[in-house]
KOLTITI-916953 format. One record per residue: x, y, z of N, C-alpha, C, O in turn. Coordinates in steps of 0.2 Angstrom, whole numbers, plus 5000, padded with zeros to 4 digits. Atoms other than C-alpha are relative to their C-alpha. Example, Ala and Ser with C-alpha at 12.3 -4.5 7.8 and 13.67 -1.06 7.14 Angstrom:
<atoms>
500449945000506249785039500450065000500950055003 499649944999506849955036499650055003499950115004 
</atoms>
This chain:
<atoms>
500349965005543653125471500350075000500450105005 499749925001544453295463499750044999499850054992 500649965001543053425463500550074998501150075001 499649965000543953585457499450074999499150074993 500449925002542953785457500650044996501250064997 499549955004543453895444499750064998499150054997 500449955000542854075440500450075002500750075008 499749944997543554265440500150005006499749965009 500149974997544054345453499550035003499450085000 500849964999542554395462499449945001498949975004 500350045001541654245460499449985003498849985002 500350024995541254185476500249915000499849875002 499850064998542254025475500149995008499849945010 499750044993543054015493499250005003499149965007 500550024995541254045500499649944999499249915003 500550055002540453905490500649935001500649875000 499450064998542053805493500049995007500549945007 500149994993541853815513499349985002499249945006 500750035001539953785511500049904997499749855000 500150085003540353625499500349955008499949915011 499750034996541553565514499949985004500049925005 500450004996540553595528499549934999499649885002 500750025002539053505520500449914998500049874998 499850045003540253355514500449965006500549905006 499850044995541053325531499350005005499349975010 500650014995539253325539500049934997500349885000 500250085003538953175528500549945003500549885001 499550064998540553085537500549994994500849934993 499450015005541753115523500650055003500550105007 499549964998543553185524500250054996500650004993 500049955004543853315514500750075002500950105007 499149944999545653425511499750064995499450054990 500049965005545453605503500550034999500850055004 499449965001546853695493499950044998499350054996 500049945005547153855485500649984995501049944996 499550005005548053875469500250085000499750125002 499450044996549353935471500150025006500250085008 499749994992549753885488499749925000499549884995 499850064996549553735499500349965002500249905005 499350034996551353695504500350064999500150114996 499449944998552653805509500150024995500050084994 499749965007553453815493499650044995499850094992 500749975006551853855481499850065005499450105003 500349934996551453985496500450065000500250125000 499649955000553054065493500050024992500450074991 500049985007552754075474499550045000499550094997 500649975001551054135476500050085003499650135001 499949944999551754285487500250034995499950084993 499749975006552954325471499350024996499150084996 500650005003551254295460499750055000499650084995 500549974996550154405470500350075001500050114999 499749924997551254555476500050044992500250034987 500049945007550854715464500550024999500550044993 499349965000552554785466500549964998501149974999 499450045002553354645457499549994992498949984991 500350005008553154655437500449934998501049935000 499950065001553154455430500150024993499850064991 500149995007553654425412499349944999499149905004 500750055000552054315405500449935000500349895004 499650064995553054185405500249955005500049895006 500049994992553854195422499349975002499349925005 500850034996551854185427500049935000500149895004 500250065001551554045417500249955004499849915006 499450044998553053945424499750015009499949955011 499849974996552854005439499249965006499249935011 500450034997551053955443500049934999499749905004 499950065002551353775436500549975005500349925008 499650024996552853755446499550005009499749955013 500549994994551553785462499749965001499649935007 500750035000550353685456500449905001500149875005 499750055000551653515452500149995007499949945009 500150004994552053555470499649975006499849945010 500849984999550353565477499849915000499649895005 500350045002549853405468500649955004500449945009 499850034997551353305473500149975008500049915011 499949994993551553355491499349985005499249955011 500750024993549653345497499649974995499449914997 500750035003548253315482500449904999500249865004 499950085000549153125478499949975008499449935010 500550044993549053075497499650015002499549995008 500650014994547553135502499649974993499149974995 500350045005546753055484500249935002499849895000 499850075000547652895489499750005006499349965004 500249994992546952915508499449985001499149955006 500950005001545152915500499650065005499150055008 500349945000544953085504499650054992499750044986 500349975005543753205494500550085000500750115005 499549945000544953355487499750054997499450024992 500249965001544353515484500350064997500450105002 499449964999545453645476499650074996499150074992 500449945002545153835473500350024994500550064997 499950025008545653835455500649954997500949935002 499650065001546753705445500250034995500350094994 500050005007547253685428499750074994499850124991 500749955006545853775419500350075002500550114997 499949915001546353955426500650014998500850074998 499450015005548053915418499750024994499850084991 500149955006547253915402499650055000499550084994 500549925002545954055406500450054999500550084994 499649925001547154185412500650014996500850064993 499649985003548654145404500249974994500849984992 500150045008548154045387499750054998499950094993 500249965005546854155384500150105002500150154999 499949904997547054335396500550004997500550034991 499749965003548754335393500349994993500750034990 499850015006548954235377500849995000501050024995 499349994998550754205381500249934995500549944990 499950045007550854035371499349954995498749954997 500450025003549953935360499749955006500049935010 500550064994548453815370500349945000500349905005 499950084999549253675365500750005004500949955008 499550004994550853715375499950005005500249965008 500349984995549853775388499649935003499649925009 500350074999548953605388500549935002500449875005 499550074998550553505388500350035009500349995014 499649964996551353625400499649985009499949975014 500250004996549653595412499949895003499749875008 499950064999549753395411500649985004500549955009 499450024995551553385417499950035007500250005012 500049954992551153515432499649955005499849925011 500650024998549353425436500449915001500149865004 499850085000550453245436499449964995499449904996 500450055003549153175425499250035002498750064998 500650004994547653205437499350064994499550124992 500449955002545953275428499450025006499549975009 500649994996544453335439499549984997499249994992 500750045002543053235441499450044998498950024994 500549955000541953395443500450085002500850105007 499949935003542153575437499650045004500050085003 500349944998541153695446500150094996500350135001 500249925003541053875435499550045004498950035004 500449975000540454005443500050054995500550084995 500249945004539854135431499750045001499250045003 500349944996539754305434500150054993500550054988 499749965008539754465421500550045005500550055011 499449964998541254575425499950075004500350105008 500149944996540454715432499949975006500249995010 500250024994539754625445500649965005500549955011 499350034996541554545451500550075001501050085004 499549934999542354725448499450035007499650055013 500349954992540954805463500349955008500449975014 500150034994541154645474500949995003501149975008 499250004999543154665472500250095002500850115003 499749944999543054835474500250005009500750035011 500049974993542854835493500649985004500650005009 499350024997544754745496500550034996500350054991 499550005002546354775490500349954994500449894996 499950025005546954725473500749974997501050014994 499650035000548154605470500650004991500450034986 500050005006549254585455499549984994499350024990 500550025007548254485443499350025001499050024995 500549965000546654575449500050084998499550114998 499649955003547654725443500150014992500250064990 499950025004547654665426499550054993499650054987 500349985003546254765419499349954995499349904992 500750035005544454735409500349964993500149904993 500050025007544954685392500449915003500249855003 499850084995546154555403499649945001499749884999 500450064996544754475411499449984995499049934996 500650035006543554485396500249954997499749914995 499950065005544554365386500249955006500149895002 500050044995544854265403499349965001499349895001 500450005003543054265402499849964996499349924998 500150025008542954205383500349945004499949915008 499750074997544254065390499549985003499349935000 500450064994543053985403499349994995499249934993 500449995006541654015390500249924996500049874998 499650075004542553895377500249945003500149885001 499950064998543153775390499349955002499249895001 500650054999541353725396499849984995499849924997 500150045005540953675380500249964996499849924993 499250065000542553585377499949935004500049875002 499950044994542453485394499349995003499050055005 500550004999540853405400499850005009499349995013 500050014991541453405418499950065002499750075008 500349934995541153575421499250015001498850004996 500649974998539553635429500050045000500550075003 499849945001539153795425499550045005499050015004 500349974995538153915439500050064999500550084996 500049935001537654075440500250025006499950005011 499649984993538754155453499650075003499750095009 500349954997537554305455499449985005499350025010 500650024997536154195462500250005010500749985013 499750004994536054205479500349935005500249885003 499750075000537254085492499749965001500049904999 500450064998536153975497499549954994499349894995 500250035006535453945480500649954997500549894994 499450025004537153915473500349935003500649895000 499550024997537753815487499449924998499649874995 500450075002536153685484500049974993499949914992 499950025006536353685466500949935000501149884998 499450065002538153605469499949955002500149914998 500050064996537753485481499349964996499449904997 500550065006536253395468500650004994500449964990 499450045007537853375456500349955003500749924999 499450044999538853265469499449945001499549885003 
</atoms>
């Protein structure tokens, strides 16, 4: 099974992805978590590129750049721990491709973006979506208290239509579950665990 959490920065993915895992190897299951991008060598060294503020990407470059991570990523670890009959957990996929940079940075049209995430992802869709949903102020106070990476850098209107993106994709795809990220964790963490 390919479970994937997606949602702004701020969200409170890694806590409710750390909660799923726990809860998922209690039950006697085996269970792999990744980040995008990162989970080999090479996707950890794009994702340094990615992430460092003092490096200006063309939107492009991103694009390419996080796809290249993710075709890695998928290769290297999700196909053998899928094949293993491991349960794969990943901290966003596909989808934050076209949030951030279909719709934040609009860089090419969806349908590029959608071929462009097919080839990356090797085929592979997610069995379940997880959305968390939050409104923007409330991931701007809970990011205020660390240090801001590039794409967290990026600015409000950025992430408003980033936003709008995940918005449209639920609608689109019935695999996403959508959650209110404000709710406290322990709520949030039980609402997942009645979808598996």
């Amino acid at each position: 099974m390919l479970i994937t959490f997606e949602g702004i920065d701020g969200c409170g993915k890694s806590t409710q992805i750390n909660l799923l895992k726990q809860h998922l190897e209690a039950q006697g299951k085996q269970v792999r978590v990744y980040r995008e991008p990162g989970g080999t060598s090479i996707a950890e060294k794009i994702r340094s590129l990615l992430l460092d503020s003092k490096n200006e990407i063309a939107a492009v470059s991103e694009l390419l750049l996080f796809s290249a991570a993710r075709a890695q990523l998928v290769q290297e670890q999700i196909i053998p721990a899928l094949k293993s009959g491991n349960v794969v957990i990943l901290d966003r996929f596909y989808d934050s491709t076209t949030a951030y940079q279909g719709y934040g940075r609009s860089v090419l049209p969806l349908k590029d973006i959608d071929a462009l995430n097919k080839m990356a992802s090797h085929g592979f869709i997610p069995n379940l979506t997880f959305y968390l949903r939050i409104p923007l102020t409330l991931a701007l106070q809970r990011r205020a208290e660390r240090a801001q990476d590039r794409m967290e850098m990026a600015g409000d209107e950025f992430y408003t239509r980033v936003i709008e993106g995940y918005e449209l994709m639920v609608k689109e795809h019935p695999r996403f579950i959508v959650l209110d990220g404000a709710q406290p964790i322990e709520s949030i963490a039980l609402e997942i665990q009645k979808h598996l």
